[in-house]
N, CA and C atoms as a LAMMPS dump frame, in Angstrom:
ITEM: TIMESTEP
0
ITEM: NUMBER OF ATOMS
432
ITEM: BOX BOUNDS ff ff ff
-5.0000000000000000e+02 5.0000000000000000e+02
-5.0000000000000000e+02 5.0000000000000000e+02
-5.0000000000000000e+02 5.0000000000000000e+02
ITEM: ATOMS id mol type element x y z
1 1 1 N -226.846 350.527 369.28
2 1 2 C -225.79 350.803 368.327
3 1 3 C -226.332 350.473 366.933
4 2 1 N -226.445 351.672 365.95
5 2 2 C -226.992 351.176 364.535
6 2 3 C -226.149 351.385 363.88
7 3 1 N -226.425 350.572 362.811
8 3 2 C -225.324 350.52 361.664
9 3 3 C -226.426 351.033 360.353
10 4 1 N -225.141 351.343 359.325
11 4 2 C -225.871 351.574 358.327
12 4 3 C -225.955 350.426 357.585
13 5 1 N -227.111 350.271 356.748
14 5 2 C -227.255 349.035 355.932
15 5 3 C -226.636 349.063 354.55
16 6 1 N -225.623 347.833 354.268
17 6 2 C -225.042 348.02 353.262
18 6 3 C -226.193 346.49 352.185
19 7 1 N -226.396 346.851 351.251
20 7 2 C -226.727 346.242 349.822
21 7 3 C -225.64 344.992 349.708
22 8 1 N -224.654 345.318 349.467
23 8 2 C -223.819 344.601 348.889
24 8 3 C -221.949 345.123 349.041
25 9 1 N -221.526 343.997 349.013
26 9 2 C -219.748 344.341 348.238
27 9 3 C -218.948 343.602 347.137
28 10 1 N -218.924 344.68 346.087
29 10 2 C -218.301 343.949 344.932
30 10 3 C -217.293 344.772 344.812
31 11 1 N -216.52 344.819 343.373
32 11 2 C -214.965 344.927 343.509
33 11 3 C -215.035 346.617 343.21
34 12 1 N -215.985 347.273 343.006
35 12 2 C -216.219 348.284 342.767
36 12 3 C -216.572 349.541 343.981
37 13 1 N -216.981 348.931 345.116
38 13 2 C -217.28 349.754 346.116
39 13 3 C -216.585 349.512 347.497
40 14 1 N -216.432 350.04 347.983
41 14 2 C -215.415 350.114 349.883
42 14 3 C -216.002 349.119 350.639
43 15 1 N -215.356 348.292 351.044
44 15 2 C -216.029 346.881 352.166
45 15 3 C -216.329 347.662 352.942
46 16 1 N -217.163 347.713 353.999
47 16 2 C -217.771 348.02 355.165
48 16 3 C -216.493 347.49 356.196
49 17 1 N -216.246 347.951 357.317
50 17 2 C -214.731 348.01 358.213
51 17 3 C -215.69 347.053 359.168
52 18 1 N -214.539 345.686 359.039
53 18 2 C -215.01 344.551 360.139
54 18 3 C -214.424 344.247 361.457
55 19 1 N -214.649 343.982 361.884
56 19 2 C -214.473 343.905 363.636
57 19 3 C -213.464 342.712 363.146
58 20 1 N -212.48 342.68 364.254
59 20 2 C -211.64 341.411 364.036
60 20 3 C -212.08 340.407 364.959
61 21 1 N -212.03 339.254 364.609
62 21 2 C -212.368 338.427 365.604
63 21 3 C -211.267 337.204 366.169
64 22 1 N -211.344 336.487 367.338
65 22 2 C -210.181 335.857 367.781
66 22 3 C -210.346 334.5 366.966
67 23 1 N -209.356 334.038 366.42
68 23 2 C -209.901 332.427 365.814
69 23 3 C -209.637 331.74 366.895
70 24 1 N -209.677 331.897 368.188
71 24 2 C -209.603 330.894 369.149
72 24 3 C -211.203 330.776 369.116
73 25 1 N -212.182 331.582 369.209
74 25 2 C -213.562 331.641 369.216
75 25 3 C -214.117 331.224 367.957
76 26 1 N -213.744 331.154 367.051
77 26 2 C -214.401 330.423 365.422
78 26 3 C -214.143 329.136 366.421
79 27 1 N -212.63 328.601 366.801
80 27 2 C -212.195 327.39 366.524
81 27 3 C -213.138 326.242 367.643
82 28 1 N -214.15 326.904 368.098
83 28 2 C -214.519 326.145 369.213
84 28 3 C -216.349 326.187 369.086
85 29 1 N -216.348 326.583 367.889
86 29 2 C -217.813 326.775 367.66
87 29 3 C -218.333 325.27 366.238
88 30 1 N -219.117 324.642 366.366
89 30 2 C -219.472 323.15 366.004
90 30 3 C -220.347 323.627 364.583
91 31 1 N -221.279 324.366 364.674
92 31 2 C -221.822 324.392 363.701
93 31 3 C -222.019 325.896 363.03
94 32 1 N -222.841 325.941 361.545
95 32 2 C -222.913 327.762 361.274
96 32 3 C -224.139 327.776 362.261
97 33 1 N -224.756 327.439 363.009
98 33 2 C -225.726 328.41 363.876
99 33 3 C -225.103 329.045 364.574
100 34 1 N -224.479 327.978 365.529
101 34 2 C -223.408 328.921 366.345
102 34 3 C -222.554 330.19 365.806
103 35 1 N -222.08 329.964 364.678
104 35 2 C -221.225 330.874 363.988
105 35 3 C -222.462 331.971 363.616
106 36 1 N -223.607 331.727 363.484
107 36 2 C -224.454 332.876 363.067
108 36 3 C -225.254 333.914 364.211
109 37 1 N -224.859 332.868 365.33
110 37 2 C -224.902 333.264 366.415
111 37 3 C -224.074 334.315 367.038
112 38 1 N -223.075 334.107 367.23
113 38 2 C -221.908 334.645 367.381
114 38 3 C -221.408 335.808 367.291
115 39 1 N -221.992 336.057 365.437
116 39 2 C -221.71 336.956 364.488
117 39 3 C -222.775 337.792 365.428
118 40 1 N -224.06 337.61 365.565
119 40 2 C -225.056 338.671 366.26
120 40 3 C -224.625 339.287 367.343
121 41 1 N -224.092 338.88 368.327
122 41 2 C -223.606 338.676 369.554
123 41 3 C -222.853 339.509 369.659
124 42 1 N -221.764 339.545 368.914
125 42 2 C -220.346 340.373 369.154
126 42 3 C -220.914 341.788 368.332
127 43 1 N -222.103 341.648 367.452
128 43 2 C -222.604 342.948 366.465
129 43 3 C -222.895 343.707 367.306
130 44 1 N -223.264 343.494 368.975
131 44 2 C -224.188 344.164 369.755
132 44 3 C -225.582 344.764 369.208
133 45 1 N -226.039 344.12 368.283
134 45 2 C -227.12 344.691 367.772
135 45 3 C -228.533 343.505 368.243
136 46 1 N -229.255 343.97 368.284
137 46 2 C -230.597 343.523 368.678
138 46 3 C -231.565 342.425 367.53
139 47 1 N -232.217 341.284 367.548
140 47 2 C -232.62 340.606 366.569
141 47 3 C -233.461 341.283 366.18
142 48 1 N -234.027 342.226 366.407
143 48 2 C -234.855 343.411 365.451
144 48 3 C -234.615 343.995 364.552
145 49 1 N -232.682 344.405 364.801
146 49 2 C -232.731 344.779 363.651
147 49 3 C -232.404 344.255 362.36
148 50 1 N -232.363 342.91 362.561
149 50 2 C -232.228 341.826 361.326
150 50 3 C -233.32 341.669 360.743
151 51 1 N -234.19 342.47 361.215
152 51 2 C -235.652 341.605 360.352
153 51 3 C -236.219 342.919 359.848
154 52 1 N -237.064 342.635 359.197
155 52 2 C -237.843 343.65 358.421
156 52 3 C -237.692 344.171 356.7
157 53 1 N -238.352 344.507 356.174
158 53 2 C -237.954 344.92 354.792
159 53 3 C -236.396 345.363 354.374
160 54 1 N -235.719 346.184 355.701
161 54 2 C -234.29 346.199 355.282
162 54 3 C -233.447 345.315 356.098
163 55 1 N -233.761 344.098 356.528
164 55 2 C -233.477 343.429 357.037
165 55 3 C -232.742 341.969 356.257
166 56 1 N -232.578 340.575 357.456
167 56 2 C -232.096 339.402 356.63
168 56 3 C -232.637 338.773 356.172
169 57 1 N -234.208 338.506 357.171
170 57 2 C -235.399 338.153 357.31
171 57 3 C -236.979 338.984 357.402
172 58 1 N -237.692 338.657 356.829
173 58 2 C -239.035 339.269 357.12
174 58 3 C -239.69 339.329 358.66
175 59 1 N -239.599 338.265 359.304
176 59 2 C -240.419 337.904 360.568
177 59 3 C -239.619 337.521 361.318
178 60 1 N -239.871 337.989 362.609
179 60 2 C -239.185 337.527 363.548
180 60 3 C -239.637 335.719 364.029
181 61 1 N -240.116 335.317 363.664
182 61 2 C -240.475 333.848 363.748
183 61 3 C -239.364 333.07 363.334
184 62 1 N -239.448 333.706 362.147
185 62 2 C -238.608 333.131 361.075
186 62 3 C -236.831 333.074 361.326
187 63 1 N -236.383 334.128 361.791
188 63 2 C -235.383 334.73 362.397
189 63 3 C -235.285 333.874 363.995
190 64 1 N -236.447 333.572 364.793
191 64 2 C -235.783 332.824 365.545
192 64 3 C -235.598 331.285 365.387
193 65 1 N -236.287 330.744 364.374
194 65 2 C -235.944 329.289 363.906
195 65 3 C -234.835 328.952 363.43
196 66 1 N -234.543 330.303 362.725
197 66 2 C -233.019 330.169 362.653
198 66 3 C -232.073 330.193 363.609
199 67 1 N -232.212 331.4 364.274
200 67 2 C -231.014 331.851 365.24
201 67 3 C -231.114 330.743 366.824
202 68 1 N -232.069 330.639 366.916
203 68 2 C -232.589 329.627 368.463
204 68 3 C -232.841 328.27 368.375
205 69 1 N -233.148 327.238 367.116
206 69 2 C -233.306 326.295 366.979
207 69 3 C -232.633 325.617 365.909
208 70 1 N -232.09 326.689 365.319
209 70 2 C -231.771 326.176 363.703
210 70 3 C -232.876 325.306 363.269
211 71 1 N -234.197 325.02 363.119
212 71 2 C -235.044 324.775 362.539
213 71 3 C -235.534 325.066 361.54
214 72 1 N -234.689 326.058 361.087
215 72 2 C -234.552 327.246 359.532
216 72 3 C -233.557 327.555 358.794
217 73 1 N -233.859 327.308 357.99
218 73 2 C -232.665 327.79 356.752
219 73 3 C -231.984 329.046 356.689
220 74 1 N -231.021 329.803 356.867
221 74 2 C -230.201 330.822 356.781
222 74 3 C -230.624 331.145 355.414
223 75 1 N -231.016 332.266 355.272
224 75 2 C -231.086 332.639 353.281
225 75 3 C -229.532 332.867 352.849
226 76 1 N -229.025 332.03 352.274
227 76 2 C -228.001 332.012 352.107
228 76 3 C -227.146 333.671 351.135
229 77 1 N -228.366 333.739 350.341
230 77 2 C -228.512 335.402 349.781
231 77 3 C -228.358 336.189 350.611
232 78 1 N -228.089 336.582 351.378
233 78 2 C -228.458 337.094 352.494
234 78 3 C -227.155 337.092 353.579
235 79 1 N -226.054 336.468 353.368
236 79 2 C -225.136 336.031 354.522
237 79 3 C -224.351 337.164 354.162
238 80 1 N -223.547 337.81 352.913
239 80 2 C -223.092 339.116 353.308
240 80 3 C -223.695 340.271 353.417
241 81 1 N -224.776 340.432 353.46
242 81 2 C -225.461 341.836 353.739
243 81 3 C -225.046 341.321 355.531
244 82 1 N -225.941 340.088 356.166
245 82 2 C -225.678 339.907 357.232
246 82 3 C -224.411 340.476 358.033
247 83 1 N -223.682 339.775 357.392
248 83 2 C -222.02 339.942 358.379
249 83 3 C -222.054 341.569 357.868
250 84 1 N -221.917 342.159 356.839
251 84 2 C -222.006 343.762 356.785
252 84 3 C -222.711 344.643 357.883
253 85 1 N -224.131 343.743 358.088
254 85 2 C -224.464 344.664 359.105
255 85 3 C -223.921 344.575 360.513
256 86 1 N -223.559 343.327 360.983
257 86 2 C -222.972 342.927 362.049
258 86 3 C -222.129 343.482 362.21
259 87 1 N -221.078 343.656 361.113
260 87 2 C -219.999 344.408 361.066
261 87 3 C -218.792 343.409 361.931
262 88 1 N -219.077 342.125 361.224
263 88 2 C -218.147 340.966 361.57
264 88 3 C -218.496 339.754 360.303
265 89 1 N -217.261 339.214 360.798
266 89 2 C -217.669 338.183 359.544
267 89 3 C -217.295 336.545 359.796
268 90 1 N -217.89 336.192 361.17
269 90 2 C -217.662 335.407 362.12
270 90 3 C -218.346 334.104 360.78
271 91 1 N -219.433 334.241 360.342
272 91 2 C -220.294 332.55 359.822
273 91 3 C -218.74 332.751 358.379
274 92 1 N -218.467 333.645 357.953
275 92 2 C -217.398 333.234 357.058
276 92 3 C -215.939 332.715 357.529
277 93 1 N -215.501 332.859 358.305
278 93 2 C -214.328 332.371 359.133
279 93 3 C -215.03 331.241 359.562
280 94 1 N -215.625 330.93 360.51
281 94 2 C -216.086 329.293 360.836
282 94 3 C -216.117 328.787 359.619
283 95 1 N -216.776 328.93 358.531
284 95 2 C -217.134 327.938 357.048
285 95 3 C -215.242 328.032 356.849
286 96 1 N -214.521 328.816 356.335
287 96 2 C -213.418 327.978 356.257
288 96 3 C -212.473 327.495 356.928
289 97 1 N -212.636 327.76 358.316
290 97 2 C -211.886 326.932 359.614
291 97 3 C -212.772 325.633 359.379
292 98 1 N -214.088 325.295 359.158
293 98 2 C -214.441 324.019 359.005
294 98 3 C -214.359 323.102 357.848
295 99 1 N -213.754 324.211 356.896
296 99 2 C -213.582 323.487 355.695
297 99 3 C -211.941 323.281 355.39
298 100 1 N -211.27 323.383 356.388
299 100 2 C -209.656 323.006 356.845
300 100 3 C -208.718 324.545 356.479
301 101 1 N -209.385 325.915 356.111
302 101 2 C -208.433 326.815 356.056
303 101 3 C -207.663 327.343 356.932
304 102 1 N -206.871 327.788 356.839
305 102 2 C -205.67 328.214 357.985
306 102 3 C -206.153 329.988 358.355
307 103 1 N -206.899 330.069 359.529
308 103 2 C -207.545 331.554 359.316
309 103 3 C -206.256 332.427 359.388
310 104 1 N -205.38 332.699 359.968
311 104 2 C -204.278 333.601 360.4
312 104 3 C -203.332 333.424 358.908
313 105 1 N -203.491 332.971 358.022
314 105 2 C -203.215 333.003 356.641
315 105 3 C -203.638 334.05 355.479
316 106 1 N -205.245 334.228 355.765
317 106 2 C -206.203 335.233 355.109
318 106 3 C -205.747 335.964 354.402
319 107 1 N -206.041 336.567 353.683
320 107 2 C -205.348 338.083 352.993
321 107 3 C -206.63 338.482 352.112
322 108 1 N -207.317 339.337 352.205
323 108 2 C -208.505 340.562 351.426
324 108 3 C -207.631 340.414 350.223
325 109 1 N -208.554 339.98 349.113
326 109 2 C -207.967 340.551 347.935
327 109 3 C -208.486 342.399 347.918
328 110 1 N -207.802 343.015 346.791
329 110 2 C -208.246 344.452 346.498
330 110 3 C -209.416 344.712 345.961
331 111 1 N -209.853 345.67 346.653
332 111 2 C -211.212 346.191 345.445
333 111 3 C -210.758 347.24 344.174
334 112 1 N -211.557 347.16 343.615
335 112 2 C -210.525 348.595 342.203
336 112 3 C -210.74 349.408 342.85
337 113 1 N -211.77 349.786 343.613
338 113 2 C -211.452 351.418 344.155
339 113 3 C -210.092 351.492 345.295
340 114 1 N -209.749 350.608 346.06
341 114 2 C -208.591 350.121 346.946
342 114 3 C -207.197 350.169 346.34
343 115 1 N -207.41 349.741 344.655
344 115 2 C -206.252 349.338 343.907
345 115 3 C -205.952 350.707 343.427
346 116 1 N -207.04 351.415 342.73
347 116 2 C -207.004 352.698 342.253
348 116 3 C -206.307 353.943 343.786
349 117 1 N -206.829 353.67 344.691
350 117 2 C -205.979 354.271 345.974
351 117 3 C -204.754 354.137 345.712
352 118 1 N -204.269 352.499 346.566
353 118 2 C -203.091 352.579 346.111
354 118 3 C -202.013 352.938 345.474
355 119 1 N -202.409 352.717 343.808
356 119 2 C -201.565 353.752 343.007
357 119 3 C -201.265 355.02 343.056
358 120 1 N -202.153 355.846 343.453
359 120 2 C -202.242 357.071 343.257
360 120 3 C -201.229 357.372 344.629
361 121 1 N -201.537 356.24 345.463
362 121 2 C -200.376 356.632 346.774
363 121 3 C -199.041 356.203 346.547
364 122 1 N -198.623 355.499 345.627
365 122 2 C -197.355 355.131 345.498
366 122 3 C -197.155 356.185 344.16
367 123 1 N -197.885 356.688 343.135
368 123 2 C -197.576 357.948 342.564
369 123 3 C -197.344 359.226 342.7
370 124 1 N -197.821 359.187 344.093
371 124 2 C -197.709 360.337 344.698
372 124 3 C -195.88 360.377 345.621
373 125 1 N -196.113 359.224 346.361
374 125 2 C -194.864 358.777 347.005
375 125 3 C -194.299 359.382 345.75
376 126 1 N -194.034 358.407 345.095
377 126 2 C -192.044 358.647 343.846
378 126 3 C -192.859 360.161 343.729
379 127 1 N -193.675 360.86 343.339
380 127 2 C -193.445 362.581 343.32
381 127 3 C -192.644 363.008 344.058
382 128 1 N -193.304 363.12 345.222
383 128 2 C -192.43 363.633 346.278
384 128 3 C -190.952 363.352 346.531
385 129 1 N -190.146 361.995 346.426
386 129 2 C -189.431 361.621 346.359
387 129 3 C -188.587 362.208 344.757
388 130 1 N -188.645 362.367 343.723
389 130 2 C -188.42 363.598 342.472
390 130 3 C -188.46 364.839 342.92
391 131 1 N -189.467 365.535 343.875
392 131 2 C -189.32 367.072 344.26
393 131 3 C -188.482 367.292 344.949
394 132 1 N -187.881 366.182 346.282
395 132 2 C -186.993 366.318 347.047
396 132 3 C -185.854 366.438 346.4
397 133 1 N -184.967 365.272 345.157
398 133 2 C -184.404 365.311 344.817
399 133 3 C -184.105 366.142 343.916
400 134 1 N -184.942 367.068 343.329
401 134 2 C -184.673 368.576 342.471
402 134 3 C -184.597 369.804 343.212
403 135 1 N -185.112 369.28 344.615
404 135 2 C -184.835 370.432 345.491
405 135 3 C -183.645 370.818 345.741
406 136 1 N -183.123 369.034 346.212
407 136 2 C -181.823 369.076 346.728
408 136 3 C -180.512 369.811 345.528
409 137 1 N -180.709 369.093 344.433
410 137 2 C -179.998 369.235 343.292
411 137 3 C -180.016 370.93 343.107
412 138 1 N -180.811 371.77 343.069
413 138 2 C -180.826 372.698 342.48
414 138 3 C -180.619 373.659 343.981
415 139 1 N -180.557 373.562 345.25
416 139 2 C -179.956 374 346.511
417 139 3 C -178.065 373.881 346.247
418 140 1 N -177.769 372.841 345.993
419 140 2 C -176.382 372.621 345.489
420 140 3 C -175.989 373.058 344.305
421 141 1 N -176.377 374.344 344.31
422 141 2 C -175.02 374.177 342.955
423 141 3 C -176.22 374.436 341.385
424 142 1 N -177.431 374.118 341.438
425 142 2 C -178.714 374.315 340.34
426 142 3 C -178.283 373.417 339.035
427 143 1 N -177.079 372.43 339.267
428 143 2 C -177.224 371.207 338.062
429 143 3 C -178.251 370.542 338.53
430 144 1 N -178.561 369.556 337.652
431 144 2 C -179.378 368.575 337.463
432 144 3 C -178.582 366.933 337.375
């Protein structure tokens, strides 16, 4: 199963669509290895494809000191391209279930392209809602 590789998400471009995950499973996991673990796991994707020039890591060495021993540093640069490619966002839910947040609380802020949607869908809504009502008006009778 491949994914496409995303760069980045800022307030300007479409989040990549994340897998939901159960917080009964954050809530029982001790450390971010596990949680970085996890995140791989449920990605169904292979530690191959984390590594390499478009990858999290360069070497697979390196990649398993992390993922198998934690004997390695997570590039912390690196943790949302990660969960993007995973296409979960399991090491970010553990960090604030361990840092006392209430996960089933959450709420995505908007991106402008999300916000810019929006409007245009609630501008569109009251249109339609004005055409109906000039429809209706001018079916009865053609006052206004």
């Amino acid at each position: 199963m491949a994914r496409a590789h995303f760069v980045s998400s800022n307030s300007t471009t479409v989040r990549p669509a994340m897998e939901p995950v159960d917080a009964k499973l954050i809530e029982k996991l001790t450390s971010m290895t596990q949680a970085l673990q996890l995140c791989q796991t449920l990605s169904g994707l292979e530690s191959h494809e984390f590594i390499g020039p478009l990858g999290v890591v360069s070497g697979q060495a390196q990649w398993s000191r992390i993922m198998n021993a934690g004997q390695h540093n997570f590039p912390q640069d690196g943790l949302n391209f990660f969960m993007d490619l995973a296409g979960n966002e399991v090491p970010l839910l553990w960090l604030l279930h361990s840092r006392g947040y209430a996960l089933d609380s959450l709420k995505q802020r908007e991106t402008e392209m999300e916000r810019k949607l929006r409007l245009a869908q609630e501008e569109n809504a009251r249109l339609r809602l004005d055409v109906r009502a000039l429809t209706a008006a001018l079916r009865n009778g053609g006052g206004i």
